[in-house]
N, C-alpha and C positions, 0 to 999 in steps of 0.2 A: 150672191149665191143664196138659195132657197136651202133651208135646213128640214128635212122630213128626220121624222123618231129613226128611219132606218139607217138614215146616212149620222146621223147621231151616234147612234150605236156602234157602226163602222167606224167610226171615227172613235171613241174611246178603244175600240178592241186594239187600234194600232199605235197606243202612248200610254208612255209610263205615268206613272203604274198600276191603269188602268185593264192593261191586259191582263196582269194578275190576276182580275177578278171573274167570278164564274159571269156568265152570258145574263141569268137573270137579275145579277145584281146590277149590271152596267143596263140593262135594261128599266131597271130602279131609280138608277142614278137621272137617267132621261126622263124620266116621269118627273121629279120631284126636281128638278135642275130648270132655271129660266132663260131665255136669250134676251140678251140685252145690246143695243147696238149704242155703241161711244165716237161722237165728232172730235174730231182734233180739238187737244186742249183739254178736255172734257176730263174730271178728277173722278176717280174710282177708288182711289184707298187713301185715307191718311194714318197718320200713328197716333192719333190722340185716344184711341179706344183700341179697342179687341176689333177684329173683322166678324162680322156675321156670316160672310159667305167667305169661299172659297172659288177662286176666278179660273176658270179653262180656255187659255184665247183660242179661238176656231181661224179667226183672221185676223189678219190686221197687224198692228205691232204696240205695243203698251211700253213705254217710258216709264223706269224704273228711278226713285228720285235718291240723292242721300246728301248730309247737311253738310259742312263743309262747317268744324269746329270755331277755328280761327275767325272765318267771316261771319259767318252764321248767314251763306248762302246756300241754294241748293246749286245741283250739279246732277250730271246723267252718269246714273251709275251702271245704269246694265237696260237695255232693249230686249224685251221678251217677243217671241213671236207665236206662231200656230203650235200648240202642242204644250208650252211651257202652262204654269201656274203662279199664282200668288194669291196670299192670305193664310197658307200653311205655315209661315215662321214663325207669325205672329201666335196663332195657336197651342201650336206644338210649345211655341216658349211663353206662353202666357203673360207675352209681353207685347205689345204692336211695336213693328218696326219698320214697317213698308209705306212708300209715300210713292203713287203710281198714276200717270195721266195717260190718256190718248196720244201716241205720235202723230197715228194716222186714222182713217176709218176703220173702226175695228169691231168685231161680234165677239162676248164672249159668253160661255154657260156657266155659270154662278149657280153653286152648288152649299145647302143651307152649312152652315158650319156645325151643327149635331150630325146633321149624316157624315162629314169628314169624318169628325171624332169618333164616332160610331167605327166606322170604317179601318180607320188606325187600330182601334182595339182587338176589333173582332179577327181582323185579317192578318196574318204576321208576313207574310210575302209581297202586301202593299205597303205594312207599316216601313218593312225594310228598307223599302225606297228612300223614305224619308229617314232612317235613321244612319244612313250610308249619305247625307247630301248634307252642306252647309249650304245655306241659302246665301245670296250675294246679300240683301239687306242686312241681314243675320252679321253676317262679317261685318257688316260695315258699323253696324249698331256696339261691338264690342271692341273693333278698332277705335271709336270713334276718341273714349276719354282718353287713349294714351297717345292717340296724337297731339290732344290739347296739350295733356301732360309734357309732350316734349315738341313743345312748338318750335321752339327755335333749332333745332333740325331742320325744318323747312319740310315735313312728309305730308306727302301729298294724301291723302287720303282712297282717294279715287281709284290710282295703280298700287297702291297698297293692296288692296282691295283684290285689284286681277291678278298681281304679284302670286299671294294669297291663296288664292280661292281653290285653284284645283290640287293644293298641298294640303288643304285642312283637314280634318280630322273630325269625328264625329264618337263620342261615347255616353253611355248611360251608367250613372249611379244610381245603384239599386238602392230600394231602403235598408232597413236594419236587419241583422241576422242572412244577409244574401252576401258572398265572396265581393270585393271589391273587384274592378275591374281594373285590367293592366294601362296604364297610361306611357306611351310613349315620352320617354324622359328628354328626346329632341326637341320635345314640341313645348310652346308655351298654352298648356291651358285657362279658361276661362268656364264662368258660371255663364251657362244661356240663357237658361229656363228660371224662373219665379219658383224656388223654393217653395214648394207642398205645406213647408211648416210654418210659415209667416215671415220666414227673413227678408229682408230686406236683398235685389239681386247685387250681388259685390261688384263692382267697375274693375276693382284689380285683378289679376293673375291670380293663379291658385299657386300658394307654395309650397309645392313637393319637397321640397326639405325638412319640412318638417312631418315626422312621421303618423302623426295623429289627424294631418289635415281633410282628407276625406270621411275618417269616424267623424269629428267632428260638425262635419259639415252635413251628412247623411242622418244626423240626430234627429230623430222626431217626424222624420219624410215618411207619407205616404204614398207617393208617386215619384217612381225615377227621375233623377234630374238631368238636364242636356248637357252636356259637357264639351267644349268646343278647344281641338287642339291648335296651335298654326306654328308654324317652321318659326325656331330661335332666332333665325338669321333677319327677321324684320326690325330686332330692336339696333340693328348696327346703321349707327348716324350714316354710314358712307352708300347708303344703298343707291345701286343705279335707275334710271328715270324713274324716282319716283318725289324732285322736286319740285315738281313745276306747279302750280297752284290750277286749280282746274275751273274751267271755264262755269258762270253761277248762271243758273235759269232762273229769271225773277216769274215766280207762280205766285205769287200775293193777291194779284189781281185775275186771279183764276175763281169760278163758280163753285162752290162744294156742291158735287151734285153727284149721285148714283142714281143705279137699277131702279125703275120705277117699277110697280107691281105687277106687272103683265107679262103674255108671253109673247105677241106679234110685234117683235122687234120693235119696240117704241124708241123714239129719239131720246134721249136723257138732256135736252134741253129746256126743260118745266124748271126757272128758276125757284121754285117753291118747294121741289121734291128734296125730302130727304133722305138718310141713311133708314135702311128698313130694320129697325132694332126691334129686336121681341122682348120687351121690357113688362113680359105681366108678370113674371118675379120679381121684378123691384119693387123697393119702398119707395114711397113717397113722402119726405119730410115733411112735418109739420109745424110751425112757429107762431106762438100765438102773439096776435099784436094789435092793438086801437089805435084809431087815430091816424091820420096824414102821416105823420113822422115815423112811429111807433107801426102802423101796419107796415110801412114798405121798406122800413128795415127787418121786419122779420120776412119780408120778401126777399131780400141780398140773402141772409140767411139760411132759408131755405132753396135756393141757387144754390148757395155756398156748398151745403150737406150732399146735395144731390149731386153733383160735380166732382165732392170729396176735395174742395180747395180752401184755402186758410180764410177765415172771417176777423177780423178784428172790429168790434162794433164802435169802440171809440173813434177813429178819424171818420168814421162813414156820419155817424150821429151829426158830428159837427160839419161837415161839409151840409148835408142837409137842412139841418137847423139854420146854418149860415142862408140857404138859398130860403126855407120857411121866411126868417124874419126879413130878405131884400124884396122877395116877389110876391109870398103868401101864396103858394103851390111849388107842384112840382111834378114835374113832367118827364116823358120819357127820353127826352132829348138827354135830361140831366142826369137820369139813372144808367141814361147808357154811359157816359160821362162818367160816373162812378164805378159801371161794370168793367169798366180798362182800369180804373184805377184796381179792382181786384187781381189786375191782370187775366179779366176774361174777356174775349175777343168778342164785343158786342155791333149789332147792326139793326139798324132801323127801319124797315122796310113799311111801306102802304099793302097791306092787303084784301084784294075783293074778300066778301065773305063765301062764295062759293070756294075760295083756295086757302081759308083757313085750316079744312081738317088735316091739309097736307103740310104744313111751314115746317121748317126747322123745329124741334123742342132739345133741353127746354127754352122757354121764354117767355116775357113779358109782358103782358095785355092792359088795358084799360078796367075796371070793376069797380061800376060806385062811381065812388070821389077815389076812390085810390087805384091801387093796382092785386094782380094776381098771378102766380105762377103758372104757364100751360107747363103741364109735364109731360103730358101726352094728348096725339091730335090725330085721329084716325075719321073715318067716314063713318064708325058706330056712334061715338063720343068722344069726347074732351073732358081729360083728367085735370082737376083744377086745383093750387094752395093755395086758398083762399083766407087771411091772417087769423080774420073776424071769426069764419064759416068752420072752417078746419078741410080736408080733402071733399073735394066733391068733382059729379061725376055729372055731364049734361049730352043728351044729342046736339049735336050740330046746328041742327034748325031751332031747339030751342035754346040755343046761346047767344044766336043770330038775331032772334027777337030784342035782346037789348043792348046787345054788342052794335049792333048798326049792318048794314049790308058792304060797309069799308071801315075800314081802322084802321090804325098804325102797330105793330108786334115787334119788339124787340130781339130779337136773335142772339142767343147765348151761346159761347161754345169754349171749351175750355182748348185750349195750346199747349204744342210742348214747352211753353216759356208759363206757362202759370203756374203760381206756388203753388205745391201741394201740401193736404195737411197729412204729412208724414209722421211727424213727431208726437209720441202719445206711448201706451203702455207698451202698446202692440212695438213697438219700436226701442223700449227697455227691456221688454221680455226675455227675449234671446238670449239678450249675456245674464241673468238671472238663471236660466234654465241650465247654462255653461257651469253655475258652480253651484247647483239645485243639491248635491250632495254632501257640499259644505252646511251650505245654509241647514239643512235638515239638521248637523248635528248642532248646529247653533241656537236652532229654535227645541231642541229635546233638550238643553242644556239649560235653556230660556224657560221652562216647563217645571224641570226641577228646580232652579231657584226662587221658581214661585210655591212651589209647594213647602221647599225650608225655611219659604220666605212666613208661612203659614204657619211653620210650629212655634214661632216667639209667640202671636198673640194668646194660640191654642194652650201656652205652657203658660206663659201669666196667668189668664184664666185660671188653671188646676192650681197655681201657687195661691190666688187669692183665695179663693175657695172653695181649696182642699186646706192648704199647706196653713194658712195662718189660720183659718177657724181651728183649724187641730192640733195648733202650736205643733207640725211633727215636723222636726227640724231634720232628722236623718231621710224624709223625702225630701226638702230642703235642696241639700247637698246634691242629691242624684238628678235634679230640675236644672240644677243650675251648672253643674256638670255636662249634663247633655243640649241644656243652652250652647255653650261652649264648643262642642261639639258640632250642632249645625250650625253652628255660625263659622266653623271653622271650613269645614263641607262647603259651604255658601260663597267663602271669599276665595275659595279655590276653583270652585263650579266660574263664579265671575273672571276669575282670572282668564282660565282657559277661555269663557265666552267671549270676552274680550278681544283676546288674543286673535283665535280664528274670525270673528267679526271682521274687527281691524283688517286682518291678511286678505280676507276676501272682498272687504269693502276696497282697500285701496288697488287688487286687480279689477275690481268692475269701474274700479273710477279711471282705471290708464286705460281701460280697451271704451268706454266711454270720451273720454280727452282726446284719445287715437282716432276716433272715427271722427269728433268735431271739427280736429284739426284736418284730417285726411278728406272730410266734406268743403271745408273753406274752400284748400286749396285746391278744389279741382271744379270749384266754381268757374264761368266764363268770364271773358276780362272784362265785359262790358259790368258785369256784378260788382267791382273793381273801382271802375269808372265813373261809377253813379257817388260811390261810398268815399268819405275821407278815411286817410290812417287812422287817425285817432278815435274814430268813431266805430272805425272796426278793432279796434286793440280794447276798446274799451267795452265791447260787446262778449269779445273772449275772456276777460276778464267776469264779466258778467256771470259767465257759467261755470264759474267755481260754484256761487254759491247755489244753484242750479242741481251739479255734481253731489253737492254736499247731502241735498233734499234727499237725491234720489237714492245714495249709496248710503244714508244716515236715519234721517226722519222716515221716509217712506219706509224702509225695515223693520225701524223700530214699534213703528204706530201699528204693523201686524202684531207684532209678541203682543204691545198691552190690551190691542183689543183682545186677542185668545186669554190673555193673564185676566182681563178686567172678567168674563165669561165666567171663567174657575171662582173668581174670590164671588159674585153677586148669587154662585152656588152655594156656597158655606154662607154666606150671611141669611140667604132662606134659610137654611137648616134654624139660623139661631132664631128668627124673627123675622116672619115673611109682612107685618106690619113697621118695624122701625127699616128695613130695608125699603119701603115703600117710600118713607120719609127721606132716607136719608140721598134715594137715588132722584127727589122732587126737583130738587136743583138742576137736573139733566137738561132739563128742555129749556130752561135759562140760558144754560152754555150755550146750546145749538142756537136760540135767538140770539145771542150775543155775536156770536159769531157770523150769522146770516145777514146778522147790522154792519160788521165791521171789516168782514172779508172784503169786500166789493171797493172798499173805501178807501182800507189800504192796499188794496191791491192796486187801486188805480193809480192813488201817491206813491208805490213802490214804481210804479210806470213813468209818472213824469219825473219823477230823482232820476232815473236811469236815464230818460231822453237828457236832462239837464246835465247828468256829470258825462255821455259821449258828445254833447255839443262842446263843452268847457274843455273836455280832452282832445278831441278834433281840434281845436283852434290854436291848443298850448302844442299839439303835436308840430301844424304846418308853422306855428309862428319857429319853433326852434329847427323844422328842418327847413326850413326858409330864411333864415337869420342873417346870411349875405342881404337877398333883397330888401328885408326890412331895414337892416346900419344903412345899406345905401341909397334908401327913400326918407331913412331920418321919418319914420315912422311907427319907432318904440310906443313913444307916449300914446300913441291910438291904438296900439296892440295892448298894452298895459290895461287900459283903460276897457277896452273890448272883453281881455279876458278878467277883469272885476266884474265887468256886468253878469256876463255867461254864471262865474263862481256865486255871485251872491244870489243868482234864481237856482241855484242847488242849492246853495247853503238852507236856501228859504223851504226849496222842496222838503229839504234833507228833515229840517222842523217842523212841520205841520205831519209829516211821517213821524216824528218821534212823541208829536202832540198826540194825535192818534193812537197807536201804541200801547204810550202810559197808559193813556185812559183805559180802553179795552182791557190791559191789565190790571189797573186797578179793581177793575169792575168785574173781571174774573177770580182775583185773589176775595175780593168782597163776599163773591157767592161761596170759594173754597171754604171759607170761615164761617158764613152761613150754613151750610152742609154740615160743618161739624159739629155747629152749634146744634142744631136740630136733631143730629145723633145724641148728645149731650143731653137737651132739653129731654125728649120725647125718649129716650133710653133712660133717664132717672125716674119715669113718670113709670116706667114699665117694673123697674126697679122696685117701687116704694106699693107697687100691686103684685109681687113676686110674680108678675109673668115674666123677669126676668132676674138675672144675679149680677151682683156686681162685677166678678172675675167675665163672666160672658157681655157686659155694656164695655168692659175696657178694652177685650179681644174684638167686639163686633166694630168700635170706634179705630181701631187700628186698621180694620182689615178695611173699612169703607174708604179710609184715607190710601189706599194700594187704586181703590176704586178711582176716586173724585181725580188723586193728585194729578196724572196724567191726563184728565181729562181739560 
């Protein structure tokens, strides 16, 4: 069928909810909307990103995909035809969820994803549509953990799903100071949408039993959240046909291929075409790095950042180094080889250079003797991280002059099976912010025991010299009485600081524990599979001390640096030169520490690898203890785990060799520091630009300074 603007326009006026809108915007809509025609097979959405368009099939019929927990196959969850859409679930919930191919020959008009959103805002008669619909992906996306969760039911996913769908329920949480909405108390709700304020989306159920769940939840929101209700009656084991395991569509060996940039229905069979992302907002990571070794790990690096997936540079270094010292290079074969090990789905393709501006990004290239990041590849230019250069920007034709007229380009793309780097402040924050009214009095409390902590030096000082130059013993009395007094203030200030510290620190360490433990277990089994017990027992173990940092050190090292702030104020006051002196040792610390972090952090890394292998072995040997008495293969078990203990024992030592030292060598400068208060504060003394009641007070208050540090 031939498509004219006219019959376009006829055509939206007769579909939701599209008719909503006045005549000239759907006439807008046509303008700025492309036709794009899809062969059988042919991939048009996956969920590893956000959608950039939004899809209106005109013909045809679009295969709707969804995972299938248990297997980790796909399956047909829903058949869209003429009139339907998809990419609005993903949007609306700021989450992608839709995974969609050609059944059959099919046209559709692909509309940018700002005019959507534009749309949803502006229009409350259009948004409605959508705020009255659960999408079939959408359902499937938040059924999906709790069917893992209760595998052994046997629930299908799939008739869950249709069961489902036209029961569910659709509401908005408004943000703060707006009436909560009514929630049907039949239904089990769920979080849809990506929190406004950085949370993390919850997998579980919301629980209305408890009556603060939506304030809490609603904290900090600047855009309504989606709220998705479904019938109670799905979580009952005995539900009818909804056992049967649903038939998996292997798409693996499917194209990633969309909408190429035109409007005369071009074929979407240019294996080179990719998704049309508007990425002139994005950053471009940069890494700097020399060298064979040294640039093309700050290549993995900067993939890593750009993708937002976890980097560990230690195994990468030695696999590389491993291949440096066997072959003396390194090639793209072997980066792609390590790009799966990041768990990023790498491919190596020969490209002419006329179909370079098109390929996939990002990806991998030739540069030099080494390699370079394409981040972006358009017919204007090519955006380049270049380790040596830093970002840069070339035409086509002049990249092609030393690039060659064919090359080889690596294809990067991240999975929904690729670790993300999740874990960081943004992901402490939250429960921080849940008791921001504790902490506030903990840290005013923290404020004033540094200011009582001020009057002992401040009163010395006056005792030395006021109270003994003037022999006046009846001030005496009244000094040291009021000593008494804030010291008595102080240990009661401490007390209560403590207290509330404590009480707050150990609920951020359960709703912390809670979520580690509530993440494990809703891991997939194959995560399971790979792992020994004792190697995951001793991982969990691990983050105690993890817990401790964050609910202990990290709080406290905010009070000293504001505490350190206050006192390096009063020591100007007394001597903005012996403060100069006595603050010289600073940037010793800071090198000390820039020597020593790296070092033991890295021996804190193989102790940990060393005591989960020793634990792992003593785990399976004792739950294995039949097969081992009845292989009569104690003695090799024994023996096995002496070896494992004694490379921890070893690790465990060169960490504690380390350590001392850095210790030492920090206590060294601590004494240093005060020496230099001492030295260069008696010099000041003996030329009255200072007194001696003020060299003992300033020598105390620097030590509030150094100690902590």
């Amino acid at each position: 069928m031939t498509y004219t603007r006219p019959s376009l326009q006829d055509f939206l006026s007769n579909t939701l909810p599209f008719q909503h809108l006045p005549p000239n915007l759907r006439d807008s809509l046509v303008e700025q909307g492309r036709l794009v025609r899809y062969g059988v097979g042919d991939s048009i959405l996956g969920d590893e990103s956000l959608p950039y368009y939004v899809w209106v099939v005109l013909e045809g019929r679009i295969r709707l995909l969804g995972l299938d927990p248990l297997t980790q196959k796909n399956f047909t969850l829903q058949l869209l035809g003429p009139g339907e859409m998809l990419g609005w679930p993903g949007l609306l919930r700021r989450s992608a969820c839709e995974i969609a191919i050609a059944s059959e020959p099919s046209i559709c008009l692909i509309l940018p994803a700002q005019t959507f959103l534009n749309l949803y805002q502006d229009h409350p008669p259009f948004a409605a549509h959508f705020q009255e619909t659960v999408a079939a992906a959408e359902l499937c996306s938040l059924l999906r953990p709790q069917v893992q969760q209760h595998s052994r039911s046997g629930l299908n996913l799939k008739q869950l799903v249709t069961e489902l769908l036209t029961q569910a329920q659709v509401r908005y949480l408004p943000p703060d100071a707006v009436p909560l909405p009514v929630l049907d108390p039949a239904c089990t709700w769920f979080v849809s949408s990506i929190p406004s304020n950085g949370r993390p989306l919850p997998d579980a159920p919301l629980d209305l039993q408890h009556p603060d769940t939506l304030d809490h939840l609603r904290q900090g929101l600047t855009a309504p959240l989606r709220l998705v209700g479904i019938a109670n009656f799905w979580m009952d084991p005995q539900l009818p046909d909804v056992i049967e395991s649903p038939v998996p569509i292997a798409i693996d060996s499917l194209p990633i291929l969309s909408p190429p940039e035109v409007q005369q229905l071009p074929s979407s069979s240019d294996p080179y075409v990719h998704n049309l992302q508007p990425r002139s907002n994005r950053t471009y990571p940069h890494v700097q790095g020399r060298g064979t070794l040294d640039g093309t790990l700050a290549c993995f690096q900067m993939v890593a950042e750009y993708l937002e997936v976890r980097f560990r540079r230690e195994p990468l270094r030695r696999v590389l180094q491993d291949q440096l010292n066997r072959t003396g290079s390194l090639t793209l074969v072997l980066c792609g080889q390590v790009a799966e090990m990041m768990g990023i789905k790498a491919q190596l393709v020969k490209v002419p250079g006329e179909v370079l501006p098109r390929v996939q990004t990002p990806a991998l290239v030739s540069w030099d003797d080494g390699f370079a990041v394409l981040y972006e590849a358009n017919k204007h230019e090519l955006v380049l991280g270049v380790p040596e250069l830093g970002i840069i920007r070339r035409k086509p034709q002049d990249f092609l002059k030393t690039w060659g007229s064919e090359g080889e380009v690596l294809l990067l793309q991240a999975t929904r099976s690729t670790p993300q780097q999740k874990f960081g402040l943004q992901w402490f924050w939250p429960i921080i912010q849940r008791y921001k009214g504790v902490l506030a009095l903990v840290f005013i409390a923290s404020l004033f025991i540094q200011l009582f902590g001020l009057a002992n030096p401040l009163i010395i000082q006056v005792i030395i010299d006021r109270v003994i130059v003037k022999n006046s013993t009846d001030t005496l009395q009244v000094l040291g009485f009021f000593l008494v007094v804030v010291a008595l203030f102080e240990a009661v200030l401490t007390y209560l600081r403590g207290y509330l510290f404590s009480d707050t620190t150990n609920r951020i360490d359960m709703a912390l524990g809670s979520a580690i433990i509530d993440h494990l277990l809703r891991l997939p089994l194959n995560y399971f599979d790979r792992r020994p017990v004792g190697e995951l027992s001793s991982r969990v173990n691990e983050l105690e001390g993890i817990r401790q940092f964050l609910t202990g050190t990290a709080l406290t090292v905010v009070l000293d640096a504001v505490s350190s702030v206050i006192y390096v104020v009063v020591m100007m006051l007394y001597s903005p030169k012996l403060t100069a002196a006595s603050l010289a040792t600073i940037p010793l610390f800071v090198l000390l520490t820039a020597i020593f972090a790296p070092i033991i952090q890295r021996q804190l890394r193989t102790k940990a690898e060393r005591n989960a292998q020793t634990q792992s072995h003593l785990v399976e040997v004792v739950s294995g203890i039949q097969t081992v008495k009845a292989q009569n293969v104690e003695l090799r078990a024994r023996w096995r785990w002496q070896e494992l203990y004694g490379k921890y024992v070893s690790a465990g030592f060169k960490t504690v060799q380390t350590a001392t030292f850095s210790s030492a060598a920090s206590g060294f400068l601590n004494k240093l520091s005060g020496l230099i208060v001492l030295w260069y504060g008696a010099y000041l003394v003996l030329n009255d630009e200072l007194t001696l009641g003020q060299l003992i007070a300033f020598r105390i208050i620097a030590g509030y300074v150094t100690g902590p540090v």
